[in-house]
C-alpha distance (Angstrom), angle and dihedral (degrees) to the residues before:
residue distance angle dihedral
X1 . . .
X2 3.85 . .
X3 3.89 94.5 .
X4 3.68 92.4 49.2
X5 3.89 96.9 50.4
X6 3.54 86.1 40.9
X7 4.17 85.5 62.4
X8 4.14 80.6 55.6
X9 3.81 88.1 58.1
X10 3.84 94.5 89.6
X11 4.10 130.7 128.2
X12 3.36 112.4 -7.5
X13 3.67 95.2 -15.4
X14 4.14 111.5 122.6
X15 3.77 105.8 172.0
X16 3.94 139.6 22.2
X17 3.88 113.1 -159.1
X18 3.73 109.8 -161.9
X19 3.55 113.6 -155.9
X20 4.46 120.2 -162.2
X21 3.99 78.5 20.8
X22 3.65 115.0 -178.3
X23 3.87 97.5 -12.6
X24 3.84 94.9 -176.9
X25 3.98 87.2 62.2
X26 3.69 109.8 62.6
X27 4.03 122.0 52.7
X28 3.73 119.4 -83.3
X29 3.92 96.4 -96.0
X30 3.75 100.2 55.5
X31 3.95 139.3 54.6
X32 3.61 143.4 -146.6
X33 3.67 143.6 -127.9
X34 3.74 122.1 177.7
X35 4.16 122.9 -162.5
X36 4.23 108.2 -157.6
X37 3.07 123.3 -162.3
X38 4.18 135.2 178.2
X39 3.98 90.6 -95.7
X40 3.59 103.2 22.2
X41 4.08 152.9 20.3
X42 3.78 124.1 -144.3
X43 4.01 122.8 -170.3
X44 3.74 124.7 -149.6
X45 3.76 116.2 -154.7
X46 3.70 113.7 -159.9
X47 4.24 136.1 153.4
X48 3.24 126.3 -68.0
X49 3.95 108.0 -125.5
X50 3.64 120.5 -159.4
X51 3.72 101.2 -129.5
X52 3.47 127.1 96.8
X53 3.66 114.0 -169.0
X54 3.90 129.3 148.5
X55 3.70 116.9 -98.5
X56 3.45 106.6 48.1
X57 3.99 104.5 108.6
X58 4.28 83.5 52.0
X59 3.62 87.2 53.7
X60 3.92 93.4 48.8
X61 3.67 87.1 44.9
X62 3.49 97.0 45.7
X63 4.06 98.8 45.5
X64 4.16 87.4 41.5
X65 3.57 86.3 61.8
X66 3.77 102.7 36.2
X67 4.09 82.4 60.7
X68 3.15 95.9 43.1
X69 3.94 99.9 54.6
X70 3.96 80.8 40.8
X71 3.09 92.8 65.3
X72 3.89 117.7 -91.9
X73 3.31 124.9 129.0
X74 3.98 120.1 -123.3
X75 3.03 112.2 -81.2
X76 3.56 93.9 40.4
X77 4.01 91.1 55.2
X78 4.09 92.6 48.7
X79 4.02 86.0 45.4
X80 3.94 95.6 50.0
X81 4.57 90.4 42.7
X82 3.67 83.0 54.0
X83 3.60 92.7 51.6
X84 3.49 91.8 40.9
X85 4.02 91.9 48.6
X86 4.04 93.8 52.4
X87 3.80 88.2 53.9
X88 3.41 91.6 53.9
X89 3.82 92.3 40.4
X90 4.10 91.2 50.6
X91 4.19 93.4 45.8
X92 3.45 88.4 43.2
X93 4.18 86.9 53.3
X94 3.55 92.6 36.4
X95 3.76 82.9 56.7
X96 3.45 101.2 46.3
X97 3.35 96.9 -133.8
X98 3.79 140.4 149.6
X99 3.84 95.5 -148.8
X100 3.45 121.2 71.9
X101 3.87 110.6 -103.1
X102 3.95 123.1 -163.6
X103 4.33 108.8 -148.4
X104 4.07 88.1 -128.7
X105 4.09 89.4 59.3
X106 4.09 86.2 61.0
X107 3.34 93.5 46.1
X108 3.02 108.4 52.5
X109 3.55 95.2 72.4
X110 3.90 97.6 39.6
X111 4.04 96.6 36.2
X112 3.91 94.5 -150.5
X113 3.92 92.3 122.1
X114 3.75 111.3 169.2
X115 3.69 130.5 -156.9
X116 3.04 103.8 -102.1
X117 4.16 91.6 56.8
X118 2.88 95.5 42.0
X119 4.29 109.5 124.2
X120 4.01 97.9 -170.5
X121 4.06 115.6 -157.7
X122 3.99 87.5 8.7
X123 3.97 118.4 109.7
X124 3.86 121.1 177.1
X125 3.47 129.7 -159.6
X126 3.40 135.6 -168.3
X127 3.91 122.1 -154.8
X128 4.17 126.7 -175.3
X129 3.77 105.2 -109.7
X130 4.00 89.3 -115.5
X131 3.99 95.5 63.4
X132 3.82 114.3 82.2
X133 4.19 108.7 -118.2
X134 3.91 117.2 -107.8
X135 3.75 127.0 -94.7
């Protein structure tokens, strides 16, 4: 898996982060996501949560990033989207719900948000697809 993100790492590209990596080498209740780099590859070991609704590489992706241009290093970023992903993953299963449901969405409209939901400097929005997005 290494030596084929590693043909990824081309241009201007720095890093690969592999999400579901290598499924057949972790136990059944937990996942992995591995960051690659040039010099070095790191492997993030996280649980498995059974949900499987649509969205939830975007929201790695987007919450990686997020940390990333806020500062955090790597590591730190991938660490904090996986957190953020499983919380997502668990309200979305505590919901039983098909759609993919993100805790602050909730509680926004009931205000009771607990600690351990609780996203920090992180503020999603959700626009219809006919409005134009903000500048």
């Amino acid at each position: 898996m290494v030596v084929a993100a590693r043909t990824l790492l081309t241009g201007r590209t720095q890093w690969v982060a592999v999400t579901s990596a290598a499924p057949d080498t972790v136990a059944r209740d937990e996942m992995q996501v591995m960051l690659v780099t040039r010099t070095q590859a790191e492997v993030i070991v996280h649980p498995r949560i059974d949900a499987t609704p649509k969205g939830t590489g975007d929201l790695f992706c987007a919450t990686l990033i997020g940390h990333w241009l806020n500062g955090a290093d790597l590591s730190e970023a991938a660490s904090q989207a996986c957190r953020h992903v499983i919380r997502a993953l668990r309200h979305t299963q505590r919901a039983r719900c098909a759609e993919l449901l993100l805790p602050m969405a909730d509680n926004l409209n009931d205000h009771r948000t607990t600690e351990s939901e609780s996203i920090g400097r992180f503020t999603y929005r959700i626009f219809p697809c006919k409005q134009p997005l903000p500048i």
